[in-house]
VOBA-1610 file (N, C-alpha, C; in pm, whole numbers, padded with zeros to 5 digits, always signed):
BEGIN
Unk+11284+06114+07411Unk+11252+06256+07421Unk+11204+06310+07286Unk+11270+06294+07164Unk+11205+06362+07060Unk+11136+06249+06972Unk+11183+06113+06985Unk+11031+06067+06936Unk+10852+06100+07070Unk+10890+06110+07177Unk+10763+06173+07259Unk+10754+06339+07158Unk+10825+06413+07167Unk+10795+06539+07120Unk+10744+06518+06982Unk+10754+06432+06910Unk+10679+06389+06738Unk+10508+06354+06813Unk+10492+06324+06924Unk+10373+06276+06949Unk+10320+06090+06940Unk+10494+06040+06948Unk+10460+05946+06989Unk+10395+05882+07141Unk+10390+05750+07148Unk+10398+05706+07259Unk+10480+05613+07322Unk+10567+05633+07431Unk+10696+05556+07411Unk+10702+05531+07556Unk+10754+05390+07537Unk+10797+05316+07668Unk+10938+05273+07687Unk+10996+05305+07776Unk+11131+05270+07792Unk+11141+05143+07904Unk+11215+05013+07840Unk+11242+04901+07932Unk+11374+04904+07997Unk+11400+04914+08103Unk+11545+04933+08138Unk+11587+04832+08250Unk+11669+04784+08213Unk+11720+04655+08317Unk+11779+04689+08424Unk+11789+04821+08480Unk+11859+04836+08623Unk+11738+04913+08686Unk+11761+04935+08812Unk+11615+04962+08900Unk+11656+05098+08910Unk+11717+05178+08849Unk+11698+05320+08859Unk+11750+05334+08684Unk+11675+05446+08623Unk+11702+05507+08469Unk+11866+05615+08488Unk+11881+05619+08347Unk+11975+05723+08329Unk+12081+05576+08278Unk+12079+05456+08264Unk+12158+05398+08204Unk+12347+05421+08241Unk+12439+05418+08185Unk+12561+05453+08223Unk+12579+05563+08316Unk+12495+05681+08250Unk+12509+05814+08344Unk+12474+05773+08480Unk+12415+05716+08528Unk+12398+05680+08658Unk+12458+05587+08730Unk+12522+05457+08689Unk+12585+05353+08722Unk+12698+05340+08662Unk+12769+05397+08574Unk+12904+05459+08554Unk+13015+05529+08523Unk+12906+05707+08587Unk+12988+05796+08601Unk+12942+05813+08771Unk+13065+05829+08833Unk+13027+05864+08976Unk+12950+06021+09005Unk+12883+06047+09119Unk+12762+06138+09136Unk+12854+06253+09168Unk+12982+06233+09207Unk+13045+06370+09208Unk+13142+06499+09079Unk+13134+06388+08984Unk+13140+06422+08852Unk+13027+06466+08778Unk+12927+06345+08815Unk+12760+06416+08736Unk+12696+06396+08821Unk+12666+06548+08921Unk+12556+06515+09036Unk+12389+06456+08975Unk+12409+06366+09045Unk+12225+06308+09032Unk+12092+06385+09014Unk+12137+06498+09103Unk+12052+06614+09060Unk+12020+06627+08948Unk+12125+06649+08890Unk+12132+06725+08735Unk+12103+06606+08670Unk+12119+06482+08681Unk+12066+06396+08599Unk+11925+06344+08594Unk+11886+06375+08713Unk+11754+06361+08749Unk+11660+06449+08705Unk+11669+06556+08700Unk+11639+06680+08653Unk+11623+06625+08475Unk+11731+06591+08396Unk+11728+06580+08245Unk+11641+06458+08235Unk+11604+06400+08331Unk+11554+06222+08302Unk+11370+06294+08354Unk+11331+06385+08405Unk+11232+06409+08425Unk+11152+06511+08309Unk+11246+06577+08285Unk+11235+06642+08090Unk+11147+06525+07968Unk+11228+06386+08037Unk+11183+06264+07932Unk+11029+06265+07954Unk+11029+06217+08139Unk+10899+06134+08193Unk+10807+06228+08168Unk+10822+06392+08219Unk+10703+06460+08185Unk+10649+06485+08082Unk+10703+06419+07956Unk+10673+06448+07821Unk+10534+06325+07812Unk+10548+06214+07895Unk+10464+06085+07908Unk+10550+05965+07889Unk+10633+06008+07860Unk+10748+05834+07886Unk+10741+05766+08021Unk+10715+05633+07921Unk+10729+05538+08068Unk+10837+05471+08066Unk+10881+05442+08202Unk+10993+05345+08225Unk+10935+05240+08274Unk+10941+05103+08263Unk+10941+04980+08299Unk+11111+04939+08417Unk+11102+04962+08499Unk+11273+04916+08530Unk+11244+04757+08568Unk+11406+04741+08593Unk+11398+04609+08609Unk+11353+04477+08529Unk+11416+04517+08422Unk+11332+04451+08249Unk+11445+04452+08153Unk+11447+04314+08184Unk+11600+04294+08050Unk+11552+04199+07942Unk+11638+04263+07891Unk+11598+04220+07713Unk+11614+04060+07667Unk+11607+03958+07654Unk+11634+03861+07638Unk+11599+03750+07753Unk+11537+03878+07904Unk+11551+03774+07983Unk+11368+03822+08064Unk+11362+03907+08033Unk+11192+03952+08095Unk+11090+04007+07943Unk+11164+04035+07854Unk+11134+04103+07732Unk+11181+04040+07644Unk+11102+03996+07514Unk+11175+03974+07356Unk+11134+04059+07295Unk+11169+04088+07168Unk+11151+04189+07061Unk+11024+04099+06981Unk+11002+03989+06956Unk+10876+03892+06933Unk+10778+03922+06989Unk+10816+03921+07124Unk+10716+03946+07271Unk+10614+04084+07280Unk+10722+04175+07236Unk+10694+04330+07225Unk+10632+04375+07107Unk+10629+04309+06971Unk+10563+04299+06842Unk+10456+04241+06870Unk+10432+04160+06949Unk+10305+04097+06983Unk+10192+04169+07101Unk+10294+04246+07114Unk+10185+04287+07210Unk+10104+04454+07167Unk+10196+04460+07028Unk+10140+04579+06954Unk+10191+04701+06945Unk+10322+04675+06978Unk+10452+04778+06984Unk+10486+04754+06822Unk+10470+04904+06766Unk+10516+04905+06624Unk+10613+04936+06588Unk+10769+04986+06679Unk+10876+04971+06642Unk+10978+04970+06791Unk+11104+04903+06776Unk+11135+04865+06872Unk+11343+04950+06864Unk+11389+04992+06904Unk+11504+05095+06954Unk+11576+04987+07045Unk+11674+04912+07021Unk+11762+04844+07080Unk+11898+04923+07112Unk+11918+04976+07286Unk+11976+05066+07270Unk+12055+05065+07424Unk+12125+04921+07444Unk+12093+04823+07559Unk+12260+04826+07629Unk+12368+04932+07529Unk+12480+05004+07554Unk+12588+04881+07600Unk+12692+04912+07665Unk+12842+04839+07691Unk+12831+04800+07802Unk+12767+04751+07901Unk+12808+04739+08051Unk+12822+04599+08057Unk+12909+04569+08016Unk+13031+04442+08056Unk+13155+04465+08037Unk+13234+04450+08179Unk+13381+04505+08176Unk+13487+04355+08098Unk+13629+04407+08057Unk+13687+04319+08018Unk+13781+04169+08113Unk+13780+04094+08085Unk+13911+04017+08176Unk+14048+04073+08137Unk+14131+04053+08236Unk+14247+04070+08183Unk+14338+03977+08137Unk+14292+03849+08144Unk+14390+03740+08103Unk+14470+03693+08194Unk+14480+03749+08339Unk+14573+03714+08423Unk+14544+03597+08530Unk+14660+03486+08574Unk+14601+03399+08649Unk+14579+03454+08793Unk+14466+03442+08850Unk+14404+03486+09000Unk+14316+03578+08988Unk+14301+03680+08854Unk+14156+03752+08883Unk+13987+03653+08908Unk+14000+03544+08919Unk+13878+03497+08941Unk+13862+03540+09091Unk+13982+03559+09163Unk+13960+03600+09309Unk+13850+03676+09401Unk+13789+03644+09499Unk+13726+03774+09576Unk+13851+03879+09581Unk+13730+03967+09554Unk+13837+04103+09609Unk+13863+04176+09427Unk+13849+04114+09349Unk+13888+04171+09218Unk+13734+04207+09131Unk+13723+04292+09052Unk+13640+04325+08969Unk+13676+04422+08874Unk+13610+04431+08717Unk+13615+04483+08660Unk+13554+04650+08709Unk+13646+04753+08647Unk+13570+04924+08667Unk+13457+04923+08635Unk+13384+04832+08517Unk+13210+04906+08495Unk+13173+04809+08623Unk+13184+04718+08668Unk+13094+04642+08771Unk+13139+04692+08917Unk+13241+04752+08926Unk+13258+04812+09087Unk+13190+04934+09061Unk+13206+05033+08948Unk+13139+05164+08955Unk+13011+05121+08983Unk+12956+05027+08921Unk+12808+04970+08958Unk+12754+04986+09043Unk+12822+04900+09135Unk+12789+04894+09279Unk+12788+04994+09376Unk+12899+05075+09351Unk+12933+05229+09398Unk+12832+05289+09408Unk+12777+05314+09265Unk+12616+05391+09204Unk+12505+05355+09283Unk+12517+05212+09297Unk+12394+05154+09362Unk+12369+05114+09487Unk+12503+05208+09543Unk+12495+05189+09717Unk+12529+05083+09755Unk+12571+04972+09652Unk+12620+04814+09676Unk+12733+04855+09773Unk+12835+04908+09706Unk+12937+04913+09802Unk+12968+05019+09876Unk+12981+05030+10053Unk+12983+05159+10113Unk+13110+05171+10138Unk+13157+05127+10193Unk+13302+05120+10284Unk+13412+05004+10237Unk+13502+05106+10179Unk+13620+05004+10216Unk+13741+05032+10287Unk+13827+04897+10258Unk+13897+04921+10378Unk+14095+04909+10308Unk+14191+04950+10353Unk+14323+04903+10308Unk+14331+04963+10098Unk+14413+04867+10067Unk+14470+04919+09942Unk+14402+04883+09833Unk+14362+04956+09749Unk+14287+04931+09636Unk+14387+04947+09508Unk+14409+04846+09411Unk+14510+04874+09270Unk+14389+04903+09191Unk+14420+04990+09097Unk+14342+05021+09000Unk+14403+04998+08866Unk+14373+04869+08732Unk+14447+04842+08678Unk+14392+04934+08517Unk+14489+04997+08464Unk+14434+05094+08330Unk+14448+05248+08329Unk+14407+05267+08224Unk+14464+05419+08254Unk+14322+05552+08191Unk+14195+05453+08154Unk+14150+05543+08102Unk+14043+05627+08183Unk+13923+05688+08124Unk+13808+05769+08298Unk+13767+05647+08338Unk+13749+05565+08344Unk+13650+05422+08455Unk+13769+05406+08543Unk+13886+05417+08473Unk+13979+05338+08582Unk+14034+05478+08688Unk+14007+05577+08625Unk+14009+05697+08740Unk+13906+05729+08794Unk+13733+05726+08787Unk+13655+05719+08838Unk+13647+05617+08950Unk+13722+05471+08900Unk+13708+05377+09050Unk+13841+05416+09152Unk+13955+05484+09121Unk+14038+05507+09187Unk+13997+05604+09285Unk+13904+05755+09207Unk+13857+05806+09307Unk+13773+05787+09374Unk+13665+05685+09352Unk+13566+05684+09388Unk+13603+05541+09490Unk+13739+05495+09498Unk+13784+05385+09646Unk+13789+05504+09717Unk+13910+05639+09708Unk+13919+05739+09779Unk+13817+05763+09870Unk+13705+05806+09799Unk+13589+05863+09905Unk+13534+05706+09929Unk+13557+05635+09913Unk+13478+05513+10030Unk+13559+05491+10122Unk+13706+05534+10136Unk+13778+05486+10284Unk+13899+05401+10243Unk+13904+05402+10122Unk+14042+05305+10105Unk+14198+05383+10148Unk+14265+05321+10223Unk+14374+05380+10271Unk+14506+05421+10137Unk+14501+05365+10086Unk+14534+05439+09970Unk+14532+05360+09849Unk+14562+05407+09704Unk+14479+05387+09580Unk+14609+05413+09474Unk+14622+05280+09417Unk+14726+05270+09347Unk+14669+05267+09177Unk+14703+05359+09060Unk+14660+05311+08967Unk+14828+05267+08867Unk+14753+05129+08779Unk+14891+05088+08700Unk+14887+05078+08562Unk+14973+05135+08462Unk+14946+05142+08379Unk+15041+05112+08292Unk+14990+05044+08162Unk+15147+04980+08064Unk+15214+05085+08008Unk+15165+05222+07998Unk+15231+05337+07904Unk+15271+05370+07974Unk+15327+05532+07909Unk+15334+05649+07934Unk+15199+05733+08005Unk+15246+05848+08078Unk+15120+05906+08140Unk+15050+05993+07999Unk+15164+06042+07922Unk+15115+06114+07803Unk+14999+06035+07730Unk+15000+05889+07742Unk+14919+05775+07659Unk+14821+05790+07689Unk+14784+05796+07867Unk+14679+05737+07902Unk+14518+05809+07821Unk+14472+05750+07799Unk+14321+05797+07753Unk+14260+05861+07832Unk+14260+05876+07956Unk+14157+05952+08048Unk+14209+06082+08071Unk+14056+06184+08045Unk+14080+06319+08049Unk+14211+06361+08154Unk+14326+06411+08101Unk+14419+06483+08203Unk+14377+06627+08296Unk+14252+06663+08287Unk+14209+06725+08409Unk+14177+06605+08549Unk+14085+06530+08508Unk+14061+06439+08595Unk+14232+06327+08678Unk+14290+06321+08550Unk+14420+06223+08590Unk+14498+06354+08685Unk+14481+06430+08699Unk+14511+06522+08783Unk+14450+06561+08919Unk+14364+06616+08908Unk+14255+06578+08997Unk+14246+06487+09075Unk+14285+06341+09054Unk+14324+06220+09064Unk+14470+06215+09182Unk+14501+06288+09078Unk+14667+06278+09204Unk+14674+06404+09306Unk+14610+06507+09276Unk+14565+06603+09388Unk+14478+06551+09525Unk+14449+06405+09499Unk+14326+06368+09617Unk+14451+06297+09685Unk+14539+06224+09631Unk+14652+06133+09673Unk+14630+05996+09587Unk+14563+06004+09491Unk+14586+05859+09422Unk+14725+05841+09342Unk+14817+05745+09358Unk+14928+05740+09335Unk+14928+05639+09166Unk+14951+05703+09065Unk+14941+05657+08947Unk+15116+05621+08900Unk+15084+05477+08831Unk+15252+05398+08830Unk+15209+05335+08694Unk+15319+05419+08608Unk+15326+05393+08495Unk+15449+05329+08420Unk+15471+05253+08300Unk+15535+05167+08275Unk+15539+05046+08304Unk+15406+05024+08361Unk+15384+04896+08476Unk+15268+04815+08418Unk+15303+04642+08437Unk+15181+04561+08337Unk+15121+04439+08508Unk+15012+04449+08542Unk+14985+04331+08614Unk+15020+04210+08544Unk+15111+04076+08639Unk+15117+03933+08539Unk+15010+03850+08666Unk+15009+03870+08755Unk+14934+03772+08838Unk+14827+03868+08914Unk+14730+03799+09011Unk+14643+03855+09109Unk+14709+03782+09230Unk+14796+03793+09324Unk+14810+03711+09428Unk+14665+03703+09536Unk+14668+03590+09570Unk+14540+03554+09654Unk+14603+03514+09780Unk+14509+03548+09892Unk+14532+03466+10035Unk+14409+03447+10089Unk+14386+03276+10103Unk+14258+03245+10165Unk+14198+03275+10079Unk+14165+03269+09951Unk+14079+03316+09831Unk+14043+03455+09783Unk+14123+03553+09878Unk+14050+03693+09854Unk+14221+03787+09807Unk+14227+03850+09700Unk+14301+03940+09667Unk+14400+04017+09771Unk+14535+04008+09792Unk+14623+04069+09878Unk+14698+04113+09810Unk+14770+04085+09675Unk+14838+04157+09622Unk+14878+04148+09473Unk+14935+04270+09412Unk+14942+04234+09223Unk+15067+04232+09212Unk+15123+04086+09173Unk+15215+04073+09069Unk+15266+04156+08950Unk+15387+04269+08909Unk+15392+04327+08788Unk+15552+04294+08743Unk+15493+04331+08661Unk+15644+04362+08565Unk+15669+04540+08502Unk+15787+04552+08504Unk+15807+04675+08404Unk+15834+04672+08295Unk+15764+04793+08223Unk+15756+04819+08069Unk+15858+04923+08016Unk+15916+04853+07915Unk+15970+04988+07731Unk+15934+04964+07646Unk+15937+05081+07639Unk+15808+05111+07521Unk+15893+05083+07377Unk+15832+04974+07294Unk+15888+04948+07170Unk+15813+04995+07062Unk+15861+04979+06931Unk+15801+04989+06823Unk+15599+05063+06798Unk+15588+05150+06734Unk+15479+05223+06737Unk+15388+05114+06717Unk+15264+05069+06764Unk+15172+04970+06700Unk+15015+05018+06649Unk+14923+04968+06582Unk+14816+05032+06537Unk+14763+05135+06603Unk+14757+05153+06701Unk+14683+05251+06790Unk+14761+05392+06759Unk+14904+05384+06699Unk+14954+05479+06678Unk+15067+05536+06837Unk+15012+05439+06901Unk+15099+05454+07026Unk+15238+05332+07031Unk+15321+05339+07121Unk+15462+05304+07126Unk+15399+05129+07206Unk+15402+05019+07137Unk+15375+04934+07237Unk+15465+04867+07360Unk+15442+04829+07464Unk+15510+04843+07555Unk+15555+04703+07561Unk+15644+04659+07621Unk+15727+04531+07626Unk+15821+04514+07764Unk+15747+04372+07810Unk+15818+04364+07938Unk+15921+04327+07995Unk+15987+04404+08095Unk+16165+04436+08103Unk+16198+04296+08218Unk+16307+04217+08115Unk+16306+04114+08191Unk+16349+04100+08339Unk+16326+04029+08437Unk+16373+04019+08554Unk+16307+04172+08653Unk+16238+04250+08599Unk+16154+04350+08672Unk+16067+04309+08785Unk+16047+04190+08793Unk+15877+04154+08872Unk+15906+04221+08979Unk+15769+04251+09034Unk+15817+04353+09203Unk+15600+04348+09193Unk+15584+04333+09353Unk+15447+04346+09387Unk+15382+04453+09448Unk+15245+04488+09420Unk+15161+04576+09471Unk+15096+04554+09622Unk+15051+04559+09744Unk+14965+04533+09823Unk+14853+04551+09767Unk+14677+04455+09785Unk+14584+04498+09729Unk+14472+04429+09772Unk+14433+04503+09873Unk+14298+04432+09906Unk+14174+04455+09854Unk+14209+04537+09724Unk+14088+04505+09635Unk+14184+04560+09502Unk+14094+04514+09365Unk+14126+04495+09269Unk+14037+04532+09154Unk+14068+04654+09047Unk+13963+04692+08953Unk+14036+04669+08853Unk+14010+04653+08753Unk+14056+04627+08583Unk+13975+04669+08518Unk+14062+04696+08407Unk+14007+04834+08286Unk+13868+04759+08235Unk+13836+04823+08184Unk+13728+04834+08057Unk+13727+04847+07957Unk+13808+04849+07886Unk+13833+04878+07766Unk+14002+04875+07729Unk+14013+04845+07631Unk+14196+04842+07613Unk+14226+04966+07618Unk+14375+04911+07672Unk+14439+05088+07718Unk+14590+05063+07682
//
């Protein structure tokens, strides 16, 4: 937008088949209606920006490639969308995915309908964006789990509210140790309970698991954080 307003000429390569980057594929449309994003993304194009979609960097595009073809400076600006593992044995399971790759799909109409119990593992906005956003696809109900305190959690407390006003049931003091599988697809999460020990870098109380606690979730589907929480 304001290198076009300097009077450049600028092309944008973007590897998903619709623009707007995160804002579109992982914040859900009822938080940031599309409208309104569509609307700010047409501010860009009518200036003369082009989008290329469907053009990833390393894999349809090089920065060599793009110098060669007479592009005189190049804006690598290609953001976070890879969610974390959690370390636990059975998330390789169907039925489990990380919050940036289910919001994904959400965004992109991948996924319409679901069905039965969804765990939502974390506490920050991705992991309340996929909790609500199982809600409005049909999940019978929506468990989120988290190792802190609710005071901890990172995600805006309007939304973690909001959240439990729809009926998403948020369980805190709580760490996933397994993914239970049946027939290869996700049925239920293994946890343990947490006390909270000794303050650790984050400045928060780290949590420590209470022996002989284990007790399971139902879960026919499965999201994990994005980021440490």
């Amino acid at each position: 937008y304001f290198l076009a307003r300097k009077g450049y000429t600028v092309k944008v390569f973007e590897s998903l088949p619709v623009p707007g980057g995160m804002l579109a594929v992982g914040i859900p449309d009822y938080r940031l209606p599309r409208e309104v994003l569509n609307a700010e993304i047409k501010t860009i194009t009518d200036l003369g920006v082009a989008v290329a979609y469907n053009t990833a960097l390393g894999k349809d595009i090089t920065v060599e490639g793009l110098f060669s073809e007479g592009y005189k400076a190049i804006i690598i600006a290609t953001g976070a969308h890879q969610g974390q593992k959690l370390g636990i044995p059975g998330e390789d399971s169907a039925g489990v995915a990380d919050g940036v790759t289910f919001l994904r799909k959400v965004n992109l109409n991948e996924t319409m309908k679901l069905e039965g119990s969804v765990v939502v593992i974390g506490g920050g906005n991705v992991a309340i964006d996929a909790a609500r956003s199982a809600l409005r696809l049909g999940a019978s109900s929506v468990s989120v789990l988290y190792r802190r305190e609710r005071a901890d959690m990172p995600a805006y407390m309007e939304e973690i509210e909001e959240a439990e006003k729809e009926g998403v049931k948020i369980h805190t003091l709580v760490a996933p140790t397994t993914i239970i599988s049946k027939d290869g697809s996700a049925s239920a999460v293994e946890c343990v309970r947490m006390a909270l020990g000794p303050f650790d870098r984050s400045g928060r109380r780290s949590p420590q698991p209470i022996s002989g606690s284990a007790f399971s979730v139902p879960a026919h589907l499965v999201t994990s954080k994005s980021a440490a929480a």
